[in-house]
N, C-alpha and C positions, 0 to 999 in steps of 0.2 A: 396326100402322098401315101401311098404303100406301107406298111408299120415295119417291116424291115425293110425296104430303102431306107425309110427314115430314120431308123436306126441305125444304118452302116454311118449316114451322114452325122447323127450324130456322136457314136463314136470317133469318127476322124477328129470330129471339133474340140471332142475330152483328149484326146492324146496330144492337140497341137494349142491348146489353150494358153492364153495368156492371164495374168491376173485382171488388166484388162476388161476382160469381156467374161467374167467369172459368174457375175451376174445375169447376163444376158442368157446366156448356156445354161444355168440354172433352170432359169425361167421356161427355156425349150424344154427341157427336159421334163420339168412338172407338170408340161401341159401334154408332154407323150405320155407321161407316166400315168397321168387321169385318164387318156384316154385307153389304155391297155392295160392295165392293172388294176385288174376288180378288188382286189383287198381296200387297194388306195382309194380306190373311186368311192367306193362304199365309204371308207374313212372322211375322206373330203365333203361327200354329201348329207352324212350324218352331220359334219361342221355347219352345215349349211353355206357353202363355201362357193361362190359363183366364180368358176374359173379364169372367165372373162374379165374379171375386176381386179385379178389379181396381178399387179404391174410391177412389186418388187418383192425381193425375197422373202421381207419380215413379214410380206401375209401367207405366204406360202404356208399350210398348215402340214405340220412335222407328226409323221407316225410312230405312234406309243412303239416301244423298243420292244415290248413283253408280247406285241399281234406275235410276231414271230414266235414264240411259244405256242401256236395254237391256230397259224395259219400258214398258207402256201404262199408266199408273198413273191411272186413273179408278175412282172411286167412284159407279156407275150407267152406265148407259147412254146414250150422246148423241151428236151433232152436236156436234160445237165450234166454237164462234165464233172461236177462235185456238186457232193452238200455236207456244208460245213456245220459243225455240230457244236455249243456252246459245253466248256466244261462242268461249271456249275459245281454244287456240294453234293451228297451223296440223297440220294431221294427229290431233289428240286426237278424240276419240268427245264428242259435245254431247248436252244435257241435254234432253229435251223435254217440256213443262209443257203438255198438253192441258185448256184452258181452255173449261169449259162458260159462261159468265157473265163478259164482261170490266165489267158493273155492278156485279160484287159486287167485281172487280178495284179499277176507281174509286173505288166507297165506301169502300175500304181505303185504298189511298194518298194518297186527298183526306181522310180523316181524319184519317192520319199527320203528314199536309203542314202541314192545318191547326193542328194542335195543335203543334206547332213552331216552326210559321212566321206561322200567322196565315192572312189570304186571298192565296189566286194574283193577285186583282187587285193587291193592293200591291205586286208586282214585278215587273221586268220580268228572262226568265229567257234566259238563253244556254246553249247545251250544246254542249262539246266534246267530240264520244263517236264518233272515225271510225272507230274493229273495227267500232261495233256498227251504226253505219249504211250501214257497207260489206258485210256479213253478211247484215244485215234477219233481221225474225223475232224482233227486241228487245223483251224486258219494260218494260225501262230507257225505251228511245224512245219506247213506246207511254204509257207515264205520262209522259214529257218532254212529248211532244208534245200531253198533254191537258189538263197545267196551262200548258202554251201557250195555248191555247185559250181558258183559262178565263180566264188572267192579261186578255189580248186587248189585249197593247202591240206595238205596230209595230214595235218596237224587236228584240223575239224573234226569235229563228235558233236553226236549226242551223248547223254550222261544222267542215269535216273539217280540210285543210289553211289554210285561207286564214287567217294568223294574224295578217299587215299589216291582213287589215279586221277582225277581231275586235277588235286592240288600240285600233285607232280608234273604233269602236263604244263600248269601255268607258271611253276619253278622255272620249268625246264625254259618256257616260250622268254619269262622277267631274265631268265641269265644272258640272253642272248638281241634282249631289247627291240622285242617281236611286237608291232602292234595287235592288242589281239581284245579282242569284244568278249566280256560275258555276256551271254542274254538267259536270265532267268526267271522262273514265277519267284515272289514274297518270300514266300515261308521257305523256299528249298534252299534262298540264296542264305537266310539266315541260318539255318540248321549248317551251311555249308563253311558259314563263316564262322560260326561257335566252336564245330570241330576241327577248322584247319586256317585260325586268324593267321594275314599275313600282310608284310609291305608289298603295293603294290605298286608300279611306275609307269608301265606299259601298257595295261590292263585298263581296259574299260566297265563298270559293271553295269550292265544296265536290267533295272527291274522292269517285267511287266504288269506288277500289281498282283495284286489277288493271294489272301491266304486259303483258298478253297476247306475252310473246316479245320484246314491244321493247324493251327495256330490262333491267337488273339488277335484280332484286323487293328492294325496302329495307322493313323496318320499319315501320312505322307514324309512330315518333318522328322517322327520317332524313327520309322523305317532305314530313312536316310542316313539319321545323325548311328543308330546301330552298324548298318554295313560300314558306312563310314570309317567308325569306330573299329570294325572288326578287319579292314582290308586300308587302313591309312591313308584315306583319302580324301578330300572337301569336297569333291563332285559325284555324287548318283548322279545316273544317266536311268530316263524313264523311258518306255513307249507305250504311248496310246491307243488302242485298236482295241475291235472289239469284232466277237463272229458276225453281228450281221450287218460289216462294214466293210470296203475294200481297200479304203485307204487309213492312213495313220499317222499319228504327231508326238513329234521327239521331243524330251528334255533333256539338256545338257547339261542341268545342274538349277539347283534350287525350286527346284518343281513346276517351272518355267514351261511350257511346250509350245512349240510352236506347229501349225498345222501344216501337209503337205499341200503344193500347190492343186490339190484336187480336193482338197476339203476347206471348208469355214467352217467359224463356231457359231452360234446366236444362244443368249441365252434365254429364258424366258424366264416370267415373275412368277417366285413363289408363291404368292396369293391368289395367282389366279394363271394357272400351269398352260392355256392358251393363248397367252397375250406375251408375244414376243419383247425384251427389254428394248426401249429405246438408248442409244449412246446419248449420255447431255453434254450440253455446251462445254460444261470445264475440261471435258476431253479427262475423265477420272474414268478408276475402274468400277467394272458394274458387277454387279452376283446374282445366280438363279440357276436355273435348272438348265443342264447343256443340252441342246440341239445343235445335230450336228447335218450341212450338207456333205454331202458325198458325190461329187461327178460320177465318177467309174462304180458306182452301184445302181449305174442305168438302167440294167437287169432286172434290179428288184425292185428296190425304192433309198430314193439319195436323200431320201429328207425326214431323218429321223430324232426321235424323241429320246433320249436317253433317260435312265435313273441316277443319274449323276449332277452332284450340287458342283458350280466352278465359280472361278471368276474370272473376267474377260477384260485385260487390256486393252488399250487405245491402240496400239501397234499389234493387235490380231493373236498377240497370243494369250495363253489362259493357262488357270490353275486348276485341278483335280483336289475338291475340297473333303471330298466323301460322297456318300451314298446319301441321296433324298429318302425320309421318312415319307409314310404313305406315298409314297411315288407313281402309283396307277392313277394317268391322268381319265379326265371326263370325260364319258363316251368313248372309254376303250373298250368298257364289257360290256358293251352293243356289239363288237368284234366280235365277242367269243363262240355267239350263234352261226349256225350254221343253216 
């Protein structure tokens, strides 16, 4: 078939997917993916990786998350409508997510959103995110700023420093018993909470991770039990994503996430960063290094390797445990040539 026929097709099949057949669509897609995407191909054949043999997801071989530091990782040929740019710390090498389709973007985290949250119109959303709106070139902003849009409350902002009117803003929204979403990076929510702690009822806070430099990087647990502490509340709410992914997975509390139906998790073993974990028998949780598929990152590559240690429940969802030590898997810097 055609490499864009076969790409309209299977896009339709990512937008109308069930869980299903989540697998099977996988599978198509990794074998479009090899065959159109030189980064991957390259990737795969260095695994020594016989596409033909490969019949289910766990052999699928998951590309190091860092290639994207150092390659053009496109599946076809194009134009792109964006390229998404990783925040990073000041002097580190960023990530760049060349997006042919920021509709198939949409559809992805408007799907996520919705199946969590419900509709953008029911709330009204604030975001605390100044790396990433002083940076520009944000995944994060560009979906903030679209369930802005859609929410279509007055009320919404952006917000770098100004944390005198934000507190007042979210006064103003708790007196009147407004559903209303924070979304903000680590360290900005805590700086934000230290100078303006408050009772909160209405209010959602939801972190996206990341102290980018400013701050001491805590746990998951410390982060929580802090805001927590500093806005009155037992539930952080997480989101998971990353630039060079299109879709994303929420927690509603206890560091929980669950993926949207366009992504699964896999993990794989730390002793040996290519060998997918198998589930055992007692139906327990297992722990390793997260790999993540992605359907709607058809574009580029949905099957990646992340530097992120988790653990993985029997009912699909996982924990964000921290960052993997030595984390550059083997035969990634055979990538780096050119």
């Amino acid at each position: 078939m055609n490499p864009e026929k076969e790409l309209n097709v299977l896009v339709r099949k990512i937008k109308h997917h069930t869980h299903s057949d989540f697998d099977e669509l996988a599978l198509e897609i990794f074998r479009y993916q090899y065959r159109n995407n030189p980064v991957y191909q390259s990737y795969v054949d260095l695994r020594k990786k016989s596409v033909t043999s490969v019949r289910d997801i766990r052999e699928i071989p998951f590309l190091p998350i860092s290639v994207f530091k150092s390659q053009r990782v496109m599946t076809g040929t194009f134009e792109p409508e964006m390229i998404f740019e990783s925040s990073g710390t000041t002097g580190s090498v960023s990530s760049k997510h060349i997006v042919k389709s920021l509709s198939l973007y949409e559809h992805s985290f408007m799907r996520s959103f919705y199946e969590t949250y419900g509709k953008p119109e029911d709330w009204v959303i604030l975001c605390l995110l100044p790396s990433y709106l002083e940076r520009g070139g944000s995944s994060l902003v560009y979906m903030a700023d679209k369930l802005m849009r859609i929410s279509n409350k007055k009320e919404n902002g952006f917000y770098l420093y100004d944390f005198p009117e934000l507190a007042e803003k979210i006064k103003q929204l708790e007196s009147s018993s407004t559903p209303t979403l924070l979304l903000g990076v680590s360290y900005a929510l805590l700086d934000f909470g230290e100078s303006f702690p408050m009772k909160l009822k209405s209010t959602i806070i939801m972190e996206t991770g990341g102290m980018k430099g400013r701050r001491k990087e805590l746990n998951k647990t410390a982060l929580h039990q802090m805001l927590g502490s500093y806005f009155s509340l037992e539930k952080i709410h997480s989101e998971y994503g990353m630039t060079e992914l299109m879709s994303q997975a929420y927690s509603s509390g206890d560091g929980l996430f669950k993926p949207g139906s366009g992504m699964k998790i896999l993990l794989r073993r730390s002793d040996d960063p290519l060998e997918i974990r198998q589930e055992n028998e007692e139906q327990e949780s297992i722990t390793g290094g997260i790999n993540v598929i992605d359907l709607h990152n058809v574009n580029s590559c949905s099957f990646i390797a992340t530097e992120d240690l988790g653990r993985l429940h029997p009912d699909g969802q996982f924990e964000v445990l921290g960052r993997l030590e030595n984390s550059e898997i083997r035969g990634c810097g055979l990538m780096y040539t050119n």
